[in-house]
Backbone bond lengths (Angstrom), bond angles and torsions (degrees), N, CA, C in turn:
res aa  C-N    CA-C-N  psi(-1)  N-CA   C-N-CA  omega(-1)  CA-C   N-CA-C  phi
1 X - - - 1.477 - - 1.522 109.21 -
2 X 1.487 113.11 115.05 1.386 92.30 163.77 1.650 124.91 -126.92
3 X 1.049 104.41 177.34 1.965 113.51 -146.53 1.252 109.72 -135.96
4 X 1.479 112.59 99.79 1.172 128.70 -173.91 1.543 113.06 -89.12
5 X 1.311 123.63 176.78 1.391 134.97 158.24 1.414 125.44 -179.20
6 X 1.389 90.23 112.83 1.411 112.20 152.38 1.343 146.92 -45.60
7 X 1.563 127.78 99.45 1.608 120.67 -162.57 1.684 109.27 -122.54
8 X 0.987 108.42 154.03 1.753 115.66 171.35 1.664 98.00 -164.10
9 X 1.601 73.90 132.45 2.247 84.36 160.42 1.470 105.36 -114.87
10 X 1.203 101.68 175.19 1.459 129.28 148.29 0.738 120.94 -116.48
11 X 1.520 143.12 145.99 1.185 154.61 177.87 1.821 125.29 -150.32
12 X 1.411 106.54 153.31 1.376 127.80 -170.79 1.429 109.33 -27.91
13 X 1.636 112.70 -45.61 1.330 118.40 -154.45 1.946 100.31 -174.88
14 X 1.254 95.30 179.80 2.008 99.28 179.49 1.697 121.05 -87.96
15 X 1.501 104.92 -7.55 1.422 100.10 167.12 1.457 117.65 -131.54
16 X 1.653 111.41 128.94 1.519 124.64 160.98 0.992 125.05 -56.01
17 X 1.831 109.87 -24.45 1.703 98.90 -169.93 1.482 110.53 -97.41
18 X 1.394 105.06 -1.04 1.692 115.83 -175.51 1.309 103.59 -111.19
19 X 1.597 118.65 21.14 1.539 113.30 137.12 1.912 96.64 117.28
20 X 1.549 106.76 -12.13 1.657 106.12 175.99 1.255 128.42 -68.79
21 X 1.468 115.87 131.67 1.631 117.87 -164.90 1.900 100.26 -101.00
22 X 1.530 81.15 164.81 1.473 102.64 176.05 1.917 89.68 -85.44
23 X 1.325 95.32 142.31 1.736 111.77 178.69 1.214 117.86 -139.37
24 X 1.617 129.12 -0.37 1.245 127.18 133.64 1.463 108.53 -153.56
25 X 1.733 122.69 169.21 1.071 128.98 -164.17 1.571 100.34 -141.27
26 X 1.371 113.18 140.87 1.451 101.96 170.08 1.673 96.97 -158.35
27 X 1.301 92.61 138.17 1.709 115.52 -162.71 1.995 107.05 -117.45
28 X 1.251 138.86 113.50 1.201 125.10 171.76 1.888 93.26 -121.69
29 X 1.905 90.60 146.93 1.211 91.97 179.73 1.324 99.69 -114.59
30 X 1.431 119.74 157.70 1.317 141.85 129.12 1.772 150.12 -120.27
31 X 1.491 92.17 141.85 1.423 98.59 -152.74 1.955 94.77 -107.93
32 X 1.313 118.37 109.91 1.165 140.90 156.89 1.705 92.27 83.19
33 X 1.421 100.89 52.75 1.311 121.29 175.95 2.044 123.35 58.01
34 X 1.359 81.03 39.87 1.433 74.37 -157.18 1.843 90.12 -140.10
35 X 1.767 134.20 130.53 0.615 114.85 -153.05 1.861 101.11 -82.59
36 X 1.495 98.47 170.13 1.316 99.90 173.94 1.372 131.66 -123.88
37 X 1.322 116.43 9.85 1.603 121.09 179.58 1.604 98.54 101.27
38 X 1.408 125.01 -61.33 1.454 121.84 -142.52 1.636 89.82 -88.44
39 X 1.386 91.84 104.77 1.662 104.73 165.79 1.613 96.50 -115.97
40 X 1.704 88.81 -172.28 1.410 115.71 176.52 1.609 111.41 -151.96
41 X 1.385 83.65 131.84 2.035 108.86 -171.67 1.076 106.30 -140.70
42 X 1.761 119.69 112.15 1.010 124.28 162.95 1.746 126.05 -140.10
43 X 0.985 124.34 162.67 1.562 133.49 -168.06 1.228 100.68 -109.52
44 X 1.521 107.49 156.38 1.420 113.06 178.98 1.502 98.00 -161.31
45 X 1.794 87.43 147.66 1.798 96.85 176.36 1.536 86.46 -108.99
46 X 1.965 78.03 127.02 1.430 102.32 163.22 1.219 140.07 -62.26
47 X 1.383 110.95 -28.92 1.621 141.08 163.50 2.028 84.75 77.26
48 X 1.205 101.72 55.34 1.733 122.88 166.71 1.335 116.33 166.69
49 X 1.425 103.90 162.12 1.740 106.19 -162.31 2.018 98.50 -81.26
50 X 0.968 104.65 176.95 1.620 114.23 -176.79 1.748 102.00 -92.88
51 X 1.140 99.50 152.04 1.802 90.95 166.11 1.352 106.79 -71.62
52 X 1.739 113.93 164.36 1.363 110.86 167.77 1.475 121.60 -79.85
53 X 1.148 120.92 -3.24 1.523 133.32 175.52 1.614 93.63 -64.71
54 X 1.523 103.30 -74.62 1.482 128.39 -162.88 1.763 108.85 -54.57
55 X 1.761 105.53 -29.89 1.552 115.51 -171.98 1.622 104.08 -67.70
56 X 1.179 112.28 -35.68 1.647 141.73 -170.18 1.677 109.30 -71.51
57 X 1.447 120.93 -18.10 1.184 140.75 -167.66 1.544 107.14 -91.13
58 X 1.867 116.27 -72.79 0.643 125.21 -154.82 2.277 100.63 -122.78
59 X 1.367 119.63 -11.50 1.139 125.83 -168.78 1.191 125.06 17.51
60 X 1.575 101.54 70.70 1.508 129.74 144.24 0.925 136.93 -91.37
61 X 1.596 121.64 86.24 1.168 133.87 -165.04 1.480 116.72 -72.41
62 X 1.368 114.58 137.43 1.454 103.88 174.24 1.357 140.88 -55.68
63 X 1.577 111.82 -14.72 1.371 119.39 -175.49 1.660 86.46 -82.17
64 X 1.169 129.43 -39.89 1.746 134.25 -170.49 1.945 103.33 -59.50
65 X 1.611 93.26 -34.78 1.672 79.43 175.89 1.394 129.15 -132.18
66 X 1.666 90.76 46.37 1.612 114.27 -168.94 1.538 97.51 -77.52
67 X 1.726 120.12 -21.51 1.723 107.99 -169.51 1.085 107.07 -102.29
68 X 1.850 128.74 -4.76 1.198 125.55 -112.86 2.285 76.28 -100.98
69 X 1.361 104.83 177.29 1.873 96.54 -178.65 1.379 92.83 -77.62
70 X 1.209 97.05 150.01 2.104 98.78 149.97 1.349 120.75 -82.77
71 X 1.449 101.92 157.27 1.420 110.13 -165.02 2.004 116.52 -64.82
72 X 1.585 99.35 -1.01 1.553 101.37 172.98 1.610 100.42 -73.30
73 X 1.898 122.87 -38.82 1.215 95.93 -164.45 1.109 121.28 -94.55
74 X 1.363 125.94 5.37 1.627 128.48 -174.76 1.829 104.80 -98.67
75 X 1.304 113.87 -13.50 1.795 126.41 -160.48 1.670 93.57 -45.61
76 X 1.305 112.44 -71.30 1.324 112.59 -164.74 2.232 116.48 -50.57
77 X 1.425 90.38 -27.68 1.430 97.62 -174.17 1.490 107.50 -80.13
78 X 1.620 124.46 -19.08 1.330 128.22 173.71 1.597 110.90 -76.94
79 X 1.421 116.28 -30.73 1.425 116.66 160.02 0.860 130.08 -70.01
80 X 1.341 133.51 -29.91 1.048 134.46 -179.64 1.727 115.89 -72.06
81 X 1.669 110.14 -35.79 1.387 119.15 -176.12 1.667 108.18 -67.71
82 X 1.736 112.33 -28.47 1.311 124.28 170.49 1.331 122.11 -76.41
83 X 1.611 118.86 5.80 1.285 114.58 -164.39 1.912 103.35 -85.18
84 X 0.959 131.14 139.89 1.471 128.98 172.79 1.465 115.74 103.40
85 X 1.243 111.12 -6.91 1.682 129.00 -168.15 1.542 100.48 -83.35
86 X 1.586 95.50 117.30 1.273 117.93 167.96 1.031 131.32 -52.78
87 X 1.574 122.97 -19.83 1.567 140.28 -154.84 1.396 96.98 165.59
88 X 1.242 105.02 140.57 1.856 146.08 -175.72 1.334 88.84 -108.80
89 X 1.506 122.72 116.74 1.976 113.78 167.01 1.786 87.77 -121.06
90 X 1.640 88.03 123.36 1.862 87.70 160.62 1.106 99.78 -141.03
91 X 1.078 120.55 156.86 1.638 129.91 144.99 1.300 127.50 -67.83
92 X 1.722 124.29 128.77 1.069 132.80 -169.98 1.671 111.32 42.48
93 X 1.641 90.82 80.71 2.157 82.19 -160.30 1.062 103.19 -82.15
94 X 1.755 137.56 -11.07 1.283 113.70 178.67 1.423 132.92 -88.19
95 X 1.562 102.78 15.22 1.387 125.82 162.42 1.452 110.21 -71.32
96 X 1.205 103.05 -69.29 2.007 116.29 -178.44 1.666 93.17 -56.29
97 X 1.228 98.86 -92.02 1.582 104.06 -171.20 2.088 120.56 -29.34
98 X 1.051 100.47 -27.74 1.480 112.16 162.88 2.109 111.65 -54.65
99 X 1.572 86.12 -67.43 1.728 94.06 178.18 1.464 114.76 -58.70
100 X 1.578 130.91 -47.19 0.907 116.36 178.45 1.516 122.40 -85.01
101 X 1.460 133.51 22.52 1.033 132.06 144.59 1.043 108.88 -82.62
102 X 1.355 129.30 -44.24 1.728 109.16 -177.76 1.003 128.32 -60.15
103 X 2.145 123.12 -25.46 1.117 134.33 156.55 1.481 113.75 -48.91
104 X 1.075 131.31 -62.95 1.152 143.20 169.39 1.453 127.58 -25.86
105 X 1.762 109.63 -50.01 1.456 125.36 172.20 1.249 92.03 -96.60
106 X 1.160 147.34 12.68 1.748 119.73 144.27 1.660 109.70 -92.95
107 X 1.010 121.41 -15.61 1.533 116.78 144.04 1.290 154.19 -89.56
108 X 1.839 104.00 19.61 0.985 133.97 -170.55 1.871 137.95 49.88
109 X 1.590 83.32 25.03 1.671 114.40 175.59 1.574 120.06 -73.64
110 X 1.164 137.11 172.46 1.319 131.78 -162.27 1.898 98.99 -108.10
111 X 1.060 110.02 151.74 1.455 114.18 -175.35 1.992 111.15 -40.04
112 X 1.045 131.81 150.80 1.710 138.20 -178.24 1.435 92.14 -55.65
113 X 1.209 129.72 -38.26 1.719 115.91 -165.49 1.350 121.72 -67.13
114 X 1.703 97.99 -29.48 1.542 119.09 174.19 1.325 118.60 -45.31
115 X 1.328 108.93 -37.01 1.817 118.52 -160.98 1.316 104.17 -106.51
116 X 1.390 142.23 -20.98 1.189 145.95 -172.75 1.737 118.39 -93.26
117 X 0.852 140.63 -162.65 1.542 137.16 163.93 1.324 103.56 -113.51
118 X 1.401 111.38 -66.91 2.004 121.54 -163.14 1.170 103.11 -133.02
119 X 1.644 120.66 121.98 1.831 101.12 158.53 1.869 84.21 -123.66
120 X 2.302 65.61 156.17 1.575 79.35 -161.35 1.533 83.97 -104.47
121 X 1.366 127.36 154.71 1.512 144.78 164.37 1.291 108.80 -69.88
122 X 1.495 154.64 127.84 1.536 128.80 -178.63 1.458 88.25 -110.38
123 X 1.337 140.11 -22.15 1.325 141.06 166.65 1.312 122.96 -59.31
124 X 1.330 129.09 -26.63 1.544 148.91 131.70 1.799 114.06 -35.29
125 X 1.506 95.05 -66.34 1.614 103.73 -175.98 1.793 112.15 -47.69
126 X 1.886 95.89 -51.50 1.123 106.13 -167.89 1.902 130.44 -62.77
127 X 1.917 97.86 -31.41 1.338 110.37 173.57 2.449 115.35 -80.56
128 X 1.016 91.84 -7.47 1.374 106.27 159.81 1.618 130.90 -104.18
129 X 1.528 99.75 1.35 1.429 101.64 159.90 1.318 101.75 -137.20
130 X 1.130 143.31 14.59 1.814 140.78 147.94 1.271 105.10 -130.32
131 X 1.557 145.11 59.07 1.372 126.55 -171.31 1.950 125.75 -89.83
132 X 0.848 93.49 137.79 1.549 89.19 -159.74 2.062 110.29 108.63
133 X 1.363 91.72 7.24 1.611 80.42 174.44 1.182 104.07 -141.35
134 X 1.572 128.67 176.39 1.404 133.42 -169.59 1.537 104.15 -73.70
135 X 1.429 123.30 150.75 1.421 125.17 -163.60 1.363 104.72 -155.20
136 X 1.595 115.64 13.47 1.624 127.50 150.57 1.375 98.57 -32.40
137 X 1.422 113.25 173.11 1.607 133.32 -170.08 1.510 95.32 -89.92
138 X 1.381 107.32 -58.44 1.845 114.55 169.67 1.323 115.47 -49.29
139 X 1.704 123.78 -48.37 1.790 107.14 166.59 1.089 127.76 -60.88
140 X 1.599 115.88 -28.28 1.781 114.32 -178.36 1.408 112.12 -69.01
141 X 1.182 117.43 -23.97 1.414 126.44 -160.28 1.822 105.03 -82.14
142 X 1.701 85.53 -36.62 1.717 79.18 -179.71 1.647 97.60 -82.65
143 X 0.539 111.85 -53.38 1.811 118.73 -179.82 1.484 95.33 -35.25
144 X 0.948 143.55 -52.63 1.584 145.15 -146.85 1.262 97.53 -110.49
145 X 1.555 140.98 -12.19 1.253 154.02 176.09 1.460 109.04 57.60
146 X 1.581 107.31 52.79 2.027 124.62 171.16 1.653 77.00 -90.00
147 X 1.584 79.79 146.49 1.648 102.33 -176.87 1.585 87.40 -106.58
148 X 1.464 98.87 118.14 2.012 120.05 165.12 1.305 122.52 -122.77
149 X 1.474 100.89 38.91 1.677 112.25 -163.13 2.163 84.69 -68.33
150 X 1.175 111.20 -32.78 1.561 103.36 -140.48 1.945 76.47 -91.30
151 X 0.990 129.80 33.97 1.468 129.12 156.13 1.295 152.26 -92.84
152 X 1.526 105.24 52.56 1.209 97.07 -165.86 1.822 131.78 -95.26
153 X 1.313 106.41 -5.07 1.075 117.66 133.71 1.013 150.27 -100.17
154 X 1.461 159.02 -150.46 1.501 146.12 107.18 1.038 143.21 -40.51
155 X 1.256 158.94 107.58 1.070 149.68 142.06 1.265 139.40 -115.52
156 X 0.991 154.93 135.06 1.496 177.66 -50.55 1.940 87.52 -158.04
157 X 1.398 113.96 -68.88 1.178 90.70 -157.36 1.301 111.71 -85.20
158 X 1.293 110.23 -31.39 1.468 114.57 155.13 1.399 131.54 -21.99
159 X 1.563 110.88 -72.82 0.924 139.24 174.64 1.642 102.78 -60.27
160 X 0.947 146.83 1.59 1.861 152.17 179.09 1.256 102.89 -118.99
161 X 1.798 126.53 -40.32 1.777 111.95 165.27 1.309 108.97 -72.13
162 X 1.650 130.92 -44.15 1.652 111.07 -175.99 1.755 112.06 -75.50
163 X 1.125 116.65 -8.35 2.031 115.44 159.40 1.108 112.99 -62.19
164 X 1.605 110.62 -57.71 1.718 126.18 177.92 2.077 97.50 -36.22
165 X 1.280 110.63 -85.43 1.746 122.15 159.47 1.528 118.69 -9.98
166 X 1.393 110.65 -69.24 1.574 109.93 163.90 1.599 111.48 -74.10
167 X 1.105 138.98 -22.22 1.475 118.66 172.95 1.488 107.02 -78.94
168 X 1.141 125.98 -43.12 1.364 112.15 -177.56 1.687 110.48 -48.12
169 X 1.716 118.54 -56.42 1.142 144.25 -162.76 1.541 92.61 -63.26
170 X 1.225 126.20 -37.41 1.781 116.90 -178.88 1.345 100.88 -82.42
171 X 1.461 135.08 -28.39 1.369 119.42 -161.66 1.853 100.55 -110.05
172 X 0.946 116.99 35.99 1.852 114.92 -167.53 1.324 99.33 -85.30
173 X 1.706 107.88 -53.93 1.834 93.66 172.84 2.136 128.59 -38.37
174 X 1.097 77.16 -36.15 1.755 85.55 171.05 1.620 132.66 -21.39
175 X 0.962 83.67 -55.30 1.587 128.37 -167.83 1.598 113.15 -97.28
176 X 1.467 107.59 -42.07 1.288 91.67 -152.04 1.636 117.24 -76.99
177 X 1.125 131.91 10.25 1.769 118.86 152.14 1.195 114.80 -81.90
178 X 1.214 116.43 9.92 1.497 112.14 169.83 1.482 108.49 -109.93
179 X 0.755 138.93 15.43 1.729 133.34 -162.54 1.213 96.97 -97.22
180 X 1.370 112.21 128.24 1.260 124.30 165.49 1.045 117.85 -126.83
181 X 1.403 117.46 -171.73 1.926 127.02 -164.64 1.694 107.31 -71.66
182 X 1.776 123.79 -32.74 1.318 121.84 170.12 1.520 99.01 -116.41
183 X 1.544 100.55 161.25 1.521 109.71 -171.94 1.612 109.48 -61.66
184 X 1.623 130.36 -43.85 1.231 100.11 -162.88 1.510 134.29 -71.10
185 X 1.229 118.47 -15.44 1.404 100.40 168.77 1.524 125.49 -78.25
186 X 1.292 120.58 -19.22 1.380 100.01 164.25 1.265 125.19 -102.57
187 X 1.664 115.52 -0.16 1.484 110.57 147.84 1.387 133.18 -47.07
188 X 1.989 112.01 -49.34 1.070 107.54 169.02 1.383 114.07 -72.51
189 X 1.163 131.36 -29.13 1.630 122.86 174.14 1.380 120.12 -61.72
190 X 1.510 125.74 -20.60 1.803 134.40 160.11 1.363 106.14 -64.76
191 X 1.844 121.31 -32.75 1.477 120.31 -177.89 1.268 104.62 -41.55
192 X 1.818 99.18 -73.25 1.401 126.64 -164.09 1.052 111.13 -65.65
193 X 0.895 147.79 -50.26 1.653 136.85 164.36 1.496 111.30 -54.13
194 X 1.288 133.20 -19.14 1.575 131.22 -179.00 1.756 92.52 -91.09
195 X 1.442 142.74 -21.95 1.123 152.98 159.34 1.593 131.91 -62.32
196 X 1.534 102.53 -13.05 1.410 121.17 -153.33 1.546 139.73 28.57
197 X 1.591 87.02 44.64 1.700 110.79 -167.47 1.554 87.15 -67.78
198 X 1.638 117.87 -173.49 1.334 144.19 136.33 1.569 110.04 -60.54
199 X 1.527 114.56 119.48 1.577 103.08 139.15 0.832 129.85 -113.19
200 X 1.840 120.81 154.14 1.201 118.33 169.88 1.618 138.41 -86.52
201 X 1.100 88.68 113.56 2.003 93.98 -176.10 1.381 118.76 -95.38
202 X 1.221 105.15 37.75 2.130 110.13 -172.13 1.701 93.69 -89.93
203 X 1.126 117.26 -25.33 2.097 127.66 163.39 1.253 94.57 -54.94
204 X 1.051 134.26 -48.63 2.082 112.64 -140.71 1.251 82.99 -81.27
205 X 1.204 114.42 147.44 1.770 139.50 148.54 1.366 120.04 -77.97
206 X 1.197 165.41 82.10 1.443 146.21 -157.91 1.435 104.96 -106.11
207 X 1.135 115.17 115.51 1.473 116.47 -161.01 2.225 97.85 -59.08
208 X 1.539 105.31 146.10 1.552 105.61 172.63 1.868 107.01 -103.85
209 X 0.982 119.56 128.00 1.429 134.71 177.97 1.196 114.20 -89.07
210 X 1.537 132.50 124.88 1.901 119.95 -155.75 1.070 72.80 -116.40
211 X 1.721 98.28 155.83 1.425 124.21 178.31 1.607 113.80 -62.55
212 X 1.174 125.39 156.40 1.252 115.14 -177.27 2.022 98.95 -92.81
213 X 1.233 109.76 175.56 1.829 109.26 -177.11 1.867 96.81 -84.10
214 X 1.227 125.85 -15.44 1.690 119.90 165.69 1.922 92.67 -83.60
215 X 0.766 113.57 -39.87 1.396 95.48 -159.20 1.443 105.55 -73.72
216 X 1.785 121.18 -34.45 1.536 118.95 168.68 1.322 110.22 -66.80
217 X 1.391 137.90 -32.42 1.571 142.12 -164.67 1.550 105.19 -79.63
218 X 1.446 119.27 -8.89 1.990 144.60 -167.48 1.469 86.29 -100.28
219 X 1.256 106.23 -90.17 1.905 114.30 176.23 1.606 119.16 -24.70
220 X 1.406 98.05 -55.14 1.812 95.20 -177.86 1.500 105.20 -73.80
221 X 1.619 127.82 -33.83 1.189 102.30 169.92 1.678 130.08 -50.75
222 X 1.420 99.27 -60.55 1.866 117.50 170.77 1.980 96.96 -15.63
223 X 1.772 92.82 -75.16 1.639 87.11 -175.30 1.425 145.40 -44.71
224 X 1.745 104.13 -22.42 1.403 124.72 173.31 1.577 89.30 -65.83
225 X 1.686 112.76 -86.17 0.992 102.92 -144.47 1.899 115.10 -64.26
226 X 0.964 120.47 30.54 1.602 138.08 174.71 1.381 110.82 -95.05
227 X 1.935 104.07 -44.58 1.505 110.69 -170.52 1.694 103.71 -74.29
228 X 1.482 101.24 -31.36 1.214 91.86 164.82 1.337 158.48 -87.80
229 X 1.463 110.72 -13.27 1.335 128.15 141.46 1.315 124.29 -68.42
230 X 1.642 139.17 -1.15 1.086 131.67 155.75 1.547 108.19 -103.81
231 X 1.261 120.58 32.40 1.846 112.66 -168.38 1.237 126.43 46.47
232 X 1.104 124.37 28.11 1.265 134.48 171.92 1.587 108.05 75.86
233 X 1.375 108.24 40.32 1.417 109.55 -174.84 1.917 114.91 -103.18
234 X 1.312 107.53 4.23 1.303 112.78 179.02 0.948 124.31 -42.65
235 X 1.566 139.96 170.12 1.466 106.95 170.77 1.583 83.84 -139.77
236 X 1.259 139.57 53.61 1.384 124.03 169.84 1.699 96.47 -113.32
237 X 1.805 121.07 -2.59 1.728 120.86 175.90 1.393 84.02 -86.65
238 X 1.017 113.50 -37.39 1.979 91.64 -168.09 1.277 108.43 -62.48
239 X 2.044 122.13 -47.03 1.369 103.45 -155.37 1.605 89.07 -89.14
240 X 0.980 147.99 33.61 1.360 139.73 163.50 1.656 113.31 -100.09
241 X 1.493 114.24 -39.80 1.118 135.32 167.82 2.271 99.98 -50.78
């Protein structure tokens, strides 16, 4: 079985080390790639106002998260919901993963990498499989055709179900000679390939399609007229001969 999760914050502003807090968090899991309901959404008072850049992003107003807990008292309960997770998927993680270490070391917790197994970058994934093009959360989505009509701001959890949507949609080749009619064999075959084990494909059948007698009588022409524009220097009549 494996157990993914999806994370995104929001936050005050673009730097942790110049004092900007995480102000909401939202976590969706999935279990054998498939979502499962049990997420996590939570608010937090920053105990400071948001920038107006950042307010404009996500509009979390401070009076909205004047009651909300701080991120000292929920920390241990966000680890714990991360405990067993096969993979951390964020976008641009050394943004997030930046903030929640600093959360972390103001509660005298060990860096986010400590507690997790793997996080994967999908902003990484995404500029090595479209490079040279925009790889925002909003371009992948249209590119990958995730519906984000209902987006008109930011949000954390939001923003962690339409990633969940584009990560599946970037990673489907993975998998797909293994997919079958019930989930476990190509669940475990997404394991092992997300493991960079060996698999074994001596099972698959792949159906063979014979040439039709136009389509060989097409082919053998091509080769003539090849043998004859190279002077008969080919060498696929010899090794057939």
């Amino acid at each position: 079985m494996s157990r993914l999760i999806v994370l995104d914050t929001e936050t005050t502003g673009l730097s942790a080390v110049d004092g900007d807090r995480i102000v909401e968090l939202g976590c969706v899991e999935l279990v054998n790639r498939k979502l499962t309901g049990n997420n996590l959404h939570l608010y937090f008072n920053p105990e400071r106002d948001s920038h107006e850049e950042a307010l404009r992003v996500h509009g979390l107003t401070t009076e909205f998260l004047r009651d909300k807990p701080k991120f000292a008292e929920k920390a241990r309960d966000i680890l714990a919901y991360l405990q067993g997770a096969d993979e951390v998927i964020i976008h641009n993680a050394p943004f997030d993963v930046g903030f929640l270490n600093k959360e972390l070391e103001r509660v005298g917790l060990p860096p986010f990498k400590q507690h997790v197994s793997v996080v994967t970058d999908t902003l990484v994934m995404a500029k090595e499989l479209f490079p040279g093009k925009r790889n925002s959360l909003d371009a992948l989505c249209d590119r990958l055709e995730v519906d984000n009509s209902g987006r008109t701001l930011h949000g954390a959890l939001l923003d962690a179900e339409l990633l969940a949507d584009v990560y599946i949609n970037m990673t489907r080749g993975q998998d797909a000679l293994l997919m079958a009619e019930d989930d476990g064999p190509a669940d475990a075959g997404a394991a092992l390939l997300q493991q960079h084990n060996k698999v074994d494909l001596r099972s698959i059948r792949l159906p063979v399609l014979q040439a039709s007698e136009h389509e060989l009588a097409a082919h053998e022409q091509v080769l003539t007229e090849l043998d004859k524009s190279s002077d008969g220097k080919t060498i696929w009549r010899t090794a057939a001969a």
